[in-house]
C-alpha positions in Angstrom: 71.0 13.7 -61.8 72.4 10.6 -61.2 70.8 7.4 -59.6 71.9 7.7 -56.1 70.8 11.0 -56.3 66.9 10.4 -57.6 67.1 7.6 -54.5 68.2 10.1 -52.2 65.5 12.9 -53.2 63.3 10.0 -52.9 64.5 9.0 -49.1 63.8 12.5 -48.4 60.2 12.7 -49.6 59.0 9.7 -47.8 60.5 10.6 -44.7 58.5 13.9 -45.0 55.8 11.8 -45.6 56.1 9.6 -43.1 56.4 12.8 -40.5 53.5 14.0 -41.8 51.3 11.3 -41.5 52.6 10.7 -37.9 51.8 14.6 -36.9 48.4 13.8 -38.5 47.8 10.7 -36.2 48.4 13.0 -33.4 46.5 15.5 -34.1 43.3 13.5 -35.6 43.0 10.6 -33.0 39.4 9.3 -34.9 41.8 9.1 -37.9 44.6 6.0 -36.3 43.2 3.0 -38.7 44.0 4.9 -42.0 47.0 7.0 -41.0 48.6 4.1 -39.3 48.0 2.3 -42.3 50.0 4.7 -44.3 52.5 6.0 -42.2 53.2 1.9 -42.2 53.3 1.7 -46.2 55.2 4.9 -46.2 58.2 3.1 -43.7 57.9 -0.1 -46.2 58.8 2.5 -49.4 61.6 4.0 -47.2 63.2 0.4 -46.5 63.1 -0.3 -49.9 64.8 2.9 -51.2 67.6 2.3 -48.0 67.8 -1.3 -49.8 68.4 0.0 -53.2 70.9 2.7 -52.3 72.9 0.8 -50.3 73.3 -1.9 -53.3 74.3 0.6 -55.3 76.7 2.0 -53.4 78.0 -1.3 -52.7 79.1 -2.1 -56.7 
């Protein structure tokens, strides 16, 4: 697997994650403090993989 690849797989996961934690918050209202708080961090990971991929698809 090449790196672009491993990026991708990645992207995918915390896009899943970052779906999850949002169908959480919905569902568990007493919950918003700490599942806003990750589906946040989980965006933040996501930028930074977007970042990476599209540098390396830039070279």
């Amino acid at each position: 697997m090449i790196d672009i690849d491993v990026l991708k797989l990645a992207l995918s996961k915390e896009k899943g994650a970052i779906k999850m934690y949002q169908d959480m918050l919905a569902q568990h209202p007493n919950l918003t403090e700490l599942l806003s708080l990750l589906v946040t961090e989980e965006q933040k990971h996501k930028m930074m993989i977007e970042k990476k991929i599209a540098e390396l698809t830039l070279d």
